[in-house]
MIDOSE-1310 file (N, C-alpha, C; in nm, 2 decimals, decimal comma, always signed):
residues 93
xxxx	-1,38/+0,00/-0,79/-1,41/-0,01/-0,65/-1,50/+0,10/-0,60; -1,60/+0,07/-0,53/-1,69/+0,19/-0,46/-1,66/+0,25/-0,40; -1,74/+0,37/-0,34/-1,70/+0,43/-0,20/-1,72/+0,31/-0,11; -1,80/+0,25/-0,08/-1,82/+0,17/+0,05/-1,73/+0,08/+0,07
xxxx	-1,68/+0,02/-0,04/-1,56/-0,09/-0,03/-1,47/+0,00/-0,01; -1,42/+0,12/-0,06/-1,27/+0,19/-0,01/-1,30/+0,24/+0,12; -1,43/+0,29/+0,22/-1,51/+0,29/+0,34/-1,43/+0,15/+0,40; -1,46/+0,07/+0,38/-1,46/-0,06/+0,48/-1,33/-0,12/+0,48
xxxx	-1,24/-0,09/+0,34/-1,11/-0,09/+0,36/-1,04/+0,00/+0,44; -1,07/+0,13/+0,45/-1,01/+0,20/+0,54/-1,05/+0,20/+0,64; -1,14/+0,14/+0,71/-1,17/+0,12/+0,84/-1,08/-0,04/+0,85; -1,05/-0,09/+0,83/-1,01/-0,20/+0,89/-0,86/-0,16/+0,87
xxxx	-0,82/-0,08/+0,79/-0,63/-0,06/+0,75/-0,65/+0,02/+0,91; -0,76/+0,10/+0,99/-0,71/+0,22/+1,06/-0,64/+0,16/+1,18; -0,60/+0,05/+1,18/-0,53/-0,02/+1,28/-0,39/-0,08/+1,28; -0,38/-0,04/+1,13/-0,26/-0,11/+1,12/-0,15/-0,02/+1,14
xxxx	-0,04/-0,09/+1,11/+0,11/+0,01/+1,13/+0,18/-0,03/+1,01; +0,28/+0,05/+0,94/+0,33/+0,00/+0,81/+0,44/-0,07/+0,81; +0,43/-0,17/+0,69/+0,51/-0,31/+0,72/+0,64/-0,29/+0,61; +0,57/-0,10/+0,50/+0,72/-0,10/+0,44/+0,74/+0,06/+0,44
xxxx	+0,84/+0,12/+0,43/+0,84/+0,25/+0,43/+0,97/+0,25/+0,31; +0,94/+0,41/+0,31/+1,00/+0,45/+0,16/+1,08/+0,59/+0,26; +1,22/+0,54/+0,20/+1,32/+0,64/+0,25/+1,37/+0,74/+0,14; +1,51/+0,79/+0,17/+1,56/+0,90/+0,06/+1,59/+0,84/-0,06
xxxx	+1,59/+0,68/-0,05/+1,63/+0,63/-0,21/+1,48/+0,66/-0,27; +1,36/+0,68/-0,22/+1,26/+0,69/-0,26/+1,19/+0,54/-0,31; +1,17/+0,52/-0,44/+1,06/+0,40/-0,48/+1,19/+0,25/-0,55; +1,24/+0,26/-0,51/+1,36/+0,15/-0,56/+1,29/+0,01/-0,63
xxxx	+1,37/-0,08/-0,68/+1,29/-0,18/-0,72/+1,28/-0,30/-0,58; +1,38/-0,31/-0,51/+1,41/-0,35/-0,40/+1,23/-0,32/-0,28; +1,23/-0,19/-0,27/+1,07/-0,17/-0,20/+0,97/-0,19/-0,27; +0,95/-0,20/-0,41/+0,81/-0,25/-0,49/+0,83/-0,35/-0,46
xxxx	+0,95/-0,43/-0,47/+0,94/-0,60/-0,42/+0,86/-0,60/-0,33; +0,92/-0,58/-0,20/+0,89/-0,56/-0,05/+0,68/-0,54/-0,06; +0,68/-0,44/-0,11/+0,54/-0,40/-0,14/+0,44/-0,50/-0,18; +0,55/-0,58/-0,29/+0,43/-0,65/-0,38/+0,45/-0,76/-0,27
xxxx	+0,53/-0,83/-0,19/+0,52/-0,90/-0,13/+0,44/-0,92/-0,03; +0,44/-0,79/+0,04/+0,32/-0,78/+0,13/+0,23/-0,78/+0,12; +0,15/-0,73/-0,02/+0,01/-0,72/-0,09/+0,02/-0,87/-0,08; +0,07/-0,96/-0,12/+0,09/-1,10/-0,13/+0,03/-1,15/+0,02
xxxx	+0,11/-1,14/+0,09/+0,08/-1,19/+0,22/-0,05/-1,13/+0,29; -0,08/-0,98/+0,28/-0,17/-0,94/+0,34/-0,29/-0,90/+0,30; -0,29/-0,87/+0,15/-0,36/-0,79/+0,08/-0,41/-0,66/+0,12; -0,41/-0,58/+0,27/-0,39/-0,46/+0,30/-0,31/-0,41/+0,36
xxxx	-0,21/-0,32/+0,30/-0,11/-0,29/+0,40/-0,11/-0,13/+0,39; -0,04/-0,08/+0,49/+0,03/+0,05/+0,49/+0,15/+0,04/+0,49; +0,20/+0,17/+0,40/+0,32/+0,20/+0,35/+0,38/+0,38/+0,43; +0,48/+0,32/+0,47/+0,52/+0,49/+0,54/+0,61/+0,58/+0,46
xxxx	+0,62/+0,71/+0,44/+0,72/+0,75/+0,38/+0,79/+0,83/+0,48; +0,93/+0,80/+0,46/+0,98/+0,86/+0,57/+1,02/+1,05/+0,50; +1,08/+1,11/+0,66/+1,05/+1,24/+0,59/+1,19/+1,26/+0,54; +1,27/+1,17/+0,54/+1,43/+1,24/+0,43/+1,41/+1,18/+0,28
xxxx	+1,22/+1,14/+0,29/+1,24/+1,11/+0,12/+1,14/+1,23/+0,07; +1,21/+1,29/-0,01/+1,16/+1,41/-0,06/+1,03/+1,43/-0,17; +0,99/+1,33/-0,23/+0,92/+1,26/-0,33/+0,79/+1,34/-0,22; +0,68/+1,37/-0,33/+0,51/+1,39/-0,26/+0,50/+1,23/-0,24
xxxx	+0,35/+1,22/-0,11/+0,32/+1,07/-0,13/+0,24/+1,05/-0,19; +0,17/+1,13/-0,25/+0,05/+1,14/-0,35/+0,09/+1,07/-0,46; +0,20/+1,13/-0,52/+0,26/+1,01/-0,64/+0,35/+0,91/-0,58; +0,45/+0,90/-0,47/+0,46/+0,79/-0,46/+0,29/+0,65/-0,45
xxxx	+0,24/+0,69/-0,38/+0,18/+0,60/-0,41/+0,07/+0,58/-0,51; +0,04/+0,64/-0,60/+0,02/+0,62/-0,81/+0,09/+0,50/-0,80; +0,29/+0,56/-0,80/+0,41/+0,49/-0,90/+0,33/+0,36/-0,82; +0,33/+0,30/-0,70/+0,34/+0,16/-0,63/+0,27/+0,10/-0,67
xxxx	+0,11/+0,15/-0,67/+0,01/+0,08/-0,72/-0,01/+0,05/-0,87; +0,07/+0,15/-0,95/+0,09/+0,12/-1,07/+0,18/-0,04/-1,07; +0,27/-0,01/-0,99/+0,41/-0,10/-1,01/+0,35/-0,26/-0,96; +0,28/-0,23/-0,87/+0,20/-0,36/-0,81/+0,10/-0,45/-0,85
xxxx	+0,05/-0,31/-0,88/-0,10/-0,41/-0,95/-0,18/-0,37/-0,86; -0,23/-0,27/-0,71/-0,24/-0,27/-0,63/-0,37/-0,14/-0,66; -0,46/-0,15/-0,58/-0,55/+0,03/-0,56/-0,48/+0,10/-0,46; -0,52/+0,24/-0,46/-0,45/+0,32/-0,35/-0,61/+0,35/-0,31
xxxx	-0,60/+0,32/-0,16/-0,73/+0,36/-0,06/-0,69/+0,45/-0,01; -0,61/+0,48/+0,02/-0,61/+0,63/+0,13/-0,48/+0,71/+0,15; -0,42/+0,83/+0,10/-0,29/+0,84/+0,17/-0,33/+0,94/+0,29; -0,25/+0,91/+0,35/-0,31/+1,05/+0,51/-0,15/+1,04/+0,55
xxxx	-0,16/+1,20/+0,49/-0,01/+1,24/+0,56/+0,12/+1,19/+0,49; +0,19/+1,09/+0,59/+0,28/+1,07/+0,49/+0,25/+0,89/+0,50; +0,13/+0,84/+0,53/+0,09/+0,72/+0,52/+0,03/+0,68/+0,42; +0,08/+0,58/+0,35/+0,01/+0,50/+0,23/-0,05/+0,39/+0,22
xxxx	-0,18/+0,38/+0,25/-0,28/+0,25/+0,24/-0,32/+0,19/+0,08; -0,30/+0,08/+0,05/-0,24/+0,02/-0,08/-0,36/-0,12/-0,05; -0,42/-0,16/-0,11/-0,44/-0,32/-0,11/-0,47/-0,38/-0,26; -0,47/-0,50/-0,23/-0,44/-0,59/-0,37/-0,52/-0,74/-0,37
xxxx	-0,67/-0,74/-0,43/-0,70/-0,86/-0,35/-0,66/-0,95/-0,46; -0,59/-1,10/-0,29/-0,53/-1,21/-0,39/-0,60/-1,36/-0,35; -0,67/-1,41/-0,45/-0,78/-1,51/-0,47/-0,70/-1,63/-0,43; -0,58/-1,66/-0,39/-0,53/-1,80/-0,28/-0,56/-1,77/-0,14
xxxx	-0,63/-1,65/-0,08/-0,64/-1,63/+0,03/-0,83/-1,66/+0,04; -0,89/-1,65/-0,07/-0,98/-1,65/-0,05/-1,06/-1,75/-0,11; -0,99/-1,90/-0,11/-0,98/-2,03/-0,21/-1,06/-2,12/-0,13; -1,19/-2,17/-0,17/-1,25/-2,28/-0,07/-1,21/-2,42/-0,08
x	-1,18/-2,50/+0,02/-1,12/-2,62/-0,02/-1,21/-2,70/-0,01
């Protein structure tokens, strides 16, 4: 991926709000579901970590996007911007 495409992905994530957050259980298989599900549905999402989960989010989000199949565009803070592009969304009929 370029800078400009990880540029134009994070300009369009800068409006979102996160659809999964990671608590003190940390990365469970339960929230990579959750994750991969929403890459599914959305192909960009943000992920929050909350602060009773002790984990950096720097490698939490490696482990997700490893787990997913997913790039990591941006962590800021304790926010994790993840997308996954999926070719039934972008299917001409």
């Amino acid at each position: 991926m370029t800078g400009k495409e990880r540029a134009l992905l994070r300009s369009q994530a800068h409006h979102l709000e996160p659809v999964v957050h990671i608590g003190k259980e940390s990365l469970t298989p339960e929230v990579t579901q959750s994750i991969a599900e929403a890459l599914e549905a959305r192909e960009l999402i943000k992920v929050g970590v909350l602060k009773n989960c002790l984990e950096d989010p720097n490698e939490l989000a490696q482990i997700a996007a490893e787990r997913t199949g997913s790039q990591v565009i941006q962590v800021m803070g304790r926010k994790i911007t993840l997308y996954k592009y999926n070719p039934k969304k972008h299917k001409e009929n």
